[in-house]
C-alpha positions in Angstrom: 38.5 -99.6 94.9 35.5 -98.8 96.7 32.2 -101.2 96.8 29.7 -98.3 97.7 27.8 -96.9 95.0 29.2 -94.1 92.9 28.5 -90.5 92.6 25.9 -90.6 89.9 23.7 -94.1 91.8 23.8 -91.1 94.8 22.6 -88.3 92.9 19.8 -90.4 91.1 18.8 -92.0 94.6 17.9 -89.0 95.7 16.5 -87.1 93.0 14.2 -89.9 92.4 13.9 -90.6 96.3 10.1 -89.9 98.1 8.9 -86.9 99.7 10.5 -86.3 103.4 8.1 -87.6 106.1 8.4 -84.4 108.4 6.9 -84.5 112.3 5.1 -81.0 112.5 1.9 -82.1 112.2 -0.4 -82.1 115.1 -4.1 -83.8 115.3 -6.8 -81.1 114.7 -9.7 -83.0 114.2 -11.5 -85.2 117.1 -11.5 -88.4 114.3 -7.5 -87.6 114.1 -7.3 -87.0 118.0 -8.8 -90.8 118.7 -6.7 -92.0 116.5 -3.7 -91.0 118.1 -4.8 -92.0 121.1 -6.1 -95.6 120.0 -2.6 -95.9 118.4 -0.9 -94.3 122.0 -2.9 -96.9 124.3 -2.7 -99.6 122.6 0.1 -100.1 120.3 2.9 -97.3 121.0 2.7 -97.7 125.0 2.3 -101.3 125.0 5.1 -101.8 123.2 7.5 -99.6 125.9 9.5 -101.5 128.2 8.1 -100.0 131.8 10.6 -97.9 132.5 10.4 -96.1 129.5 6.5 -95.1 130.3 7.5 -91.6 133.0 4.3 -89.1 132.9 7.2 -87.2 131.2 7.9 -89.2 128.0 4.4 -90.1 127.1 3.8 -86.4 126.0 6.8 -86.3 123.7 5.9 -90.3 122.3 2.3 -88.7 121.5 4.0 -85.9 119.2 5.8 -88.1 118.1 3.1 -90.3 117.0 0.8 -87.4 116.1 3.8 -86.5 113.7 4.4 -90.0 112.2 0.4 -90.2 111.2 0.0 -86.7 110.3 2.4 -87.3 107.6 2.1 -91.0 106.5 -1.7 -89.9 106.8 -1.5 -87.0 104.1 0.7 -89.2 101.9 -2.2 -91.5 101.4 0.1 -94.6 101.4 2.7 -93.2 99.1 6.2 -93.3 100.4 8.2 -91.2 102.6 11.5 -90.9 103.6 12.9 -89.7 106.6 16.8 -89.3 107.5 17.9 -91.2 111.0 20.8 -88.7 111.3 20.3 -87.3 114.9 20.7 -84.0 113.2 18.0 -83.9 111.2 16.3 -84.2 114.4 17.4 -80.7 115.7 14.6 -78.9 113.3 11.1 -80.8 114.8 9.3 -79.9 117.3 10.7 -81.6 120.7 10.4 -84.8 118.7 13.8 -86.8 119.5 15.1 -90.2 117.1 15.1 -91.9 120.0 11.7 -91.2 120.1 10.6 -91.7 116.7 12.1 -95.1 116.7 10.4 -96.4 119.4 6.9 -94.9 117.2 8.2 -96.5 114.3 9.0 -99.6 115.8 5.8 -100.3 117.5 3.4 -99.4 114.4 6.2 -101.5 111.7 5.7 -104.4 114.7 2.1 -104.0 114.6 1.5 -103.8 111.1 0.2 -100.6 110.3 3.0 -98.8 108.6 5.6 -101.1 106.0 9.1 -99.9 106.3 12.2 -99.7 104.0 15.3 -99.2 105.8 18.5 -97.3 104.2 20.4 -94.9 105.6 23.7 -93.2 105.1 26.6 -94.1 107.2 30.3 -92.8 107.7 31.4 -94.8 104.7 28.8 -93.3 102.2 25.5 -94.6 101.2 24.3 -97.9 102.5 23.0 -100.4 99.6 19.3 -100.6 101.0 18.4 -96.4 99.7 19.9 -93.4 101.2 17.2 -92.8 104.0 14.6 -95.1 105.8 11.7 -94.9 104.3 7.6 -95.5 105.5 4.3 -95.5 104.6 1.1 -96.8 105.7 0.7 -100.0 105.0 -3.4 -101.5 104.2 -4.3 -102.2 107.7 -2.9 -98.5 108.3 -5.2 -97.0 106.0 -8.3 -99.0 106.9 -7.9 -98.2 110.5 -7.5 -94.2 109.5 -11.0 -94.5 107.4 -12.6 -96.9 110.4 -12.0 -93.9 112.8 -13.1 -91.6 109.9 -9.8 -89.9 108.8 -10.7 -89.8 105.5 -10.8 -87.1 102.8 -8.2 -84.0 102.8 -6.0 -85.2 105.2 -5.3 -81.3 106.5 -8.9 -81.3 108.0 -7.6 -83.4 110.5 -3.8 -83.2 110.9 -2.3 -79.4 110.3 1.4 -78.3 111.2 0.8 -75.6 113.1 3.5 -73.7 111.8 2.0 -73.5 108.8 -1.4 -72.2 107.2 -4.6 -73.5 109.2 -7.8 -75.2 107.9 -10.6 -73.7 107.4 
């Protein structure tokens, strides 16, 4: 007899689950761009063992980041989900999990974004929800408006894949 939850707790998980936190969002806006880079220099980096700091990684942390803000940004604290499969991976832009952890980590650590974990593992769903899931937590949202990221959120982060602001 299995202990995981059934078929139907699955299918009502995720029709009622958040919105997908996706990473295509760049900063477009020079309140958005400072914000990144407050974030970069002093709570991603800091956080990265020195090793882990080569000219070549801090590029892909800052999409990274850029991606994780663009979206927790434009969900206005709401939740999102994102799945930790290394697959899910394969569609963003250069952005690796490995990478995205070590974003996640930092601002969780730090205080600016609250974070649910769940997941889904070989042996089904995992109690805690079928994906991770984040949003910006108060101290998130005030540091946004402080650096004046405020009002439609694609005025200052955009995916560039899709339609631009005006």
């Amino acid at each position: 007899m299995s202990e995981g939850p059934t078929a139907s707790e699955v299918a009502k998980a995720r029709k009622f689950a958040p919105p997908v936190l996706t990473l295509g969002r760049r900063a477009v806006s020079p309140e958005a761009e400072a914000l990144v880079a407050h974030y970069l220099q002093e709570i991603v980096l800091p956080s990265l063992p020195p090793g882990k700091k080569r000219p070549t990684t801090v590029p892909a942390i800052q999409r990274a980041l850029e991606g994780v803000l663009g979206g927790l940004t434009e969900a206005g604290g709401q939740w999102l989900r994102r799945s930790m499969d290394r697959n899910s991976f394969r569609a963003e832009p250069g952005i690796t999990v490995e990478q995205f952890s070590k974003v996640k980590d930092a601002l969780v650590a730090a205080g600016f974004v609250q974070h649910a974990p769940g997941f889904i593992d070989r042996s089904g769903v995992v109690a805690e929800g079928v994906q991770t899931r984040l949003r910006l937590s108060q101290e998130g949202l005030e540091l946004a408006a402080t650096f004046g990221v405020s009002g439609p959120p694609e005025s200052h982060f955009c995916d560039p894949s899709g339609p631009q602001p005006d």
